[in-house]
C-alpha positions as CSV (number, residue, x, y, z in Angstrom):
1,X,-48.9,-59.0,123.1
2,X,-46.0,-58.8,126.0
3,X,-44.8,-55.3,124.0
4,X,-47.6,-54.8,121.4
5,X,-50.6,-54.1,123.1
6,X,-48.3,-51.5,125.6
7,X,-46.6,-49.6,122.5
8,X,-49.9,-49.5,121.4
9,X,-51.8,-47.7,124.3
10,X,-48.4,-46.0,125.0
11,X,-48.3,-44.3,121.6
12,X,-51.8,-43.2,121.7
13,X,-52.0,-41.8,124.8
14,X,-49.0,-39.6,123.5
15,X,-50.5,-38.7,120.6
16,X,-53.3,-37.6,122.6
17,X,-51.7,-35.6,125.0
18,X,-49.5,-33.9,122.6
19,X,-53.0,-33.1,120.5
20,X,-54.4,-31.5,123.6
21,X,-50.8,-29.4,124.6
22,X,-50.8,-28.2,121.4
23,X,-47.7,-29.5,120.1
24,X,-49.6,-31.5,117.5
25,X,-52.6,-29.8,115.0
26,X,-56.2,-31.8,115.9
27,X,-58.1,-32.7,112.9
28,X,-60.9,-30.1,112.1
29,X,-63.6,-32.9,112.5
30,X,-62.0,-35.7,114.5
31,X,-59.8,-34.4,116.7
32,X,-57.2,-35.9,118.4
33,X,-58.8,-39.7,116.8
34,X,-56.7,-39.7,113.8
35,X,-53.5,-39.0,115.3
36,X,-54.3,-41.3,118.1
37,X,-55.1,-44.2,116.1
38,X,-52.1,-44.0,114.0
39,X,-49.5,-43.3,116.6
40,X,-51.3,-46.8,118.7
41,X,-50.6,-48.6,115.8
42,X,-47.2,-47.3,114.9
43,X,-46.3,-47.8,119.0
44,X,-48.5,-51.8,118.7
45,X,-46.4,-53.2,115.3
46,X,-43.0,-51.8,117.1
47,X,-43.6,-53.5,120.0
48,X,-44.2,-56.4,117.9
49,X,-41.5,-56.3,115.9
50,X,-39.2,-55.7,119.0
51,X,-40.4,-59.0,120.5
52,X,-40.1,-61.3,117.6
53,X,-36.5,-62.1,118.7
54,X,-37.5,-62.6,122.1
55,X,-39.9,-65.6,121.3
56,X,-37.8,-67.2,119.1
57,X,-35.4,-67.4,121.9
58,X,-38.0,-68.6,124.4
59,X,-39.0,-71.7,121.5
60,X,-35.9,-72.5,121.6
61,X,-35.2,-72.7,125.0
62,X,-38.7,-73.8,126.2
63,X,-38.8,-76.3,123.5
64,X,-35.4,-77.3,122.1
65,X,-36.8,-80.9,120.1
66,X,-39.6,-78.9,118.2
67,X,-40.1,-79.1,114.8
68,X,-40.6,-75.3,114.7
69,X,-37.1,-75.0,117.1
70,X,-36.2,-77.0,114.3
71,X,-36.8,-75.1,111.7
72,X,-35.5,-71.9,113.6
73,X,-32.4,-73.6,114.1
74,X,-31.9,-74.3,110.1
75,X,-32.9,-70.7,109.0
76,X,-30.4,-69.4,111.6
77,X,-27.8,-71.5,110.4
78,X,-27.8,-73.0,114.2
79,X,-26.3,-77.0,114.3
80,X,-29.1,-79.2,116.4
81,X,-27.9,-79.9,119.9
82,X,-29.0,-83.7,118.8
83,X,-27.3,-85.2,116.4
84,X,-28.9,-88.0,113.7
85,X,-28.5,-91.0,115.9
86,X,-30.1,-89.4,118.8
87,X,-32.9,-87.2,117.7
88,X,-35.9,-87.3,118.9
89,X,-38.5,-89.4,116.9
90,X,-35.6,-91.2,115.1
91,X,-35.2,-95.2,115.8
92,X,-31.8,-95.4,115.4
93,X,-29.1,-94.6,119.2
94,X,-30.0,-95.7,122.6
95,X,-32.3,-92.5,123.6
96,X,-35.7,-94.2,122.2
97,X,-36.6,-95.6,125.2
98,X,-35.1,-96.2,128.6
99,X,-33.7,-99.5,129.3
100,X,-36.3,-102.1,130.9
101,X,-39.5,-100.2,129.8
102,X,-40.5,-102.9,127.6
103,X,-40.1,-100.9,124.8
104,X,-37.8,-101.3,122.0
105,X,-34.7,-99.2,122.4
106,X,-33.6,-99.4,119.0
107,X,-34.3,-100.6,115.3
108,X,-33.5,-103.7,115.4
109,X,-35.6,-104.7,118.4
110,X,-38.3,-104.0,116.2
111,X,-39.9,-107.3,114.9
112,X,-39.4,-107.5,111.0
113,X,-43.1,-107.0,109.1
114,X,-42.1,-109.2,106.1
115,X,-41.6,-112.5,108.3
116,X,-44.6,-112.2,109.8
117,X,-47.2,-115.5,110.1
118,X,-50.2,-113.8,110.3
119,X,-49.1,-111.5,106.6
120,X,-48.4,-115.0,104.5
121,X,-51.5,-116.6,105.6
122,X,-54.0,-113.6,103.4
123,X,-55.7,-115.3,100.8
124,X,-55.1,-114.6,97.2
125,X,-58.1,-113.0,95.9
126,X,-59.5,-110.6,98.6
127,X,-63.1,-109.3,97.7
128,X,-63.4,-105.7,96.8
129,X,-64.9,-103.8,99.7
130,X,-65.8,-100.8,97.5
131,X,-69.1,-99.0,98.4
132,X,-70.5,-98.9,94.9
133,X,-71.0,-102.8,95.4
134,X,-73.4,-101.6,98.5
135,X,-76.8,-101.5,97.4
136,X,-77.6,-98.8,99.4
137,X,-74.6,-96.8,98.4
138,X,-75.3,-93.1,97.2
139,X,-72.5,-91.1,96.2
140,X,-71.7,-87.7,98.5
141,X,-73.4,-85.4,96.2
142,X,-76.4,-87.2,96.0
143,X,-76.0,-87.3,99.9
144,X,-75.5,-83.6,100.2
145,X,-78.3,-82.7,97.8
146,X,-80.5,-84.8,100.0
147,X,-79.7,-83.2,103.2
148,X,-79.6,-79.8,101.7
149,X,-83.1,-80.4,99.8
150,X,-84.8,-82.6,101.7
151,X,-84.9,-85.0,98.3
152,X,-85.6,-88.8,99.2
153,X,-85.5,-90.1,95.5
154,X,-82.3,-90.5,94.0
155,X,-81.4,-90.6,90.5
């Protein structure tokens, strides 16, 4: 909207004023509408088009670890300023967390999921926790059809 919505008015104010100096023909019915309207939106999607660049800038230098700075980086051809060890969101390199926040700083500080007590000590056979073994259980159609009918009996 930063060029857009100025081209816009811009070119139809021309358009007008060019209509009413006679160096443009009015339309025998409309008048000056037609030519108004088109040259707005000619002047809007120019101003559009010449800003495009201009925010793709501003993401990436507003927001350099992005996904959508990212992806602008990869379709411009643009190496990432991070490289795999240190990206953002990865666990591996020393940039997770700041040293003596408590938090892990890397992978291995994480604690391993498979040697965990409270995992080996599940029981074998864990009941089934479907909601057809509810008797009350009625399936979302038959839900729906209630709510949207007012139907209390269910088949």
């Amino acid at each position: 909207m930063n060029r857009g919505l100025p081209g816009g008015a811009v070119g139809a104010a021309l358009a007008v004023m060019a209509v009413k100096s006679g160096r443009l023909t009015p339309h025998p019915t409309y008048g000056a509408i037609p030519k108004a309207v088109g040259m707005g939106l000619l002047g809007f999607f120019s101003g559009r088009f010449s800003y495009a660049n201009v925010c793709v800038d501003r993401v990436l230098h507003q927001a350099p670890e992005s996904v959508l700075a990212q992806r602008i980086r990869k379709q411009r051809g643009i190496t990432s300023p991070y490289d795999d060890e240190t990206a953002p969101g990865s666990l591996g390199g020393s940039s997770m967390a700041p040293e003596g926040s408590g938090y892990p700083s890397s992978r291995s500080d994480f604690p391993s999921s498979r040697a965990s007590p409270a995992l080996s000590n599940l029981p074998a056979s864990v009941p089934s926790a479907l909601p057809e073994s509810d008797p009350n259980y009625a399936p979302p159609s038959k839900m729906r059809r209630k709510n949207k009918y007012g139907d209390d009996v269910f088949d």
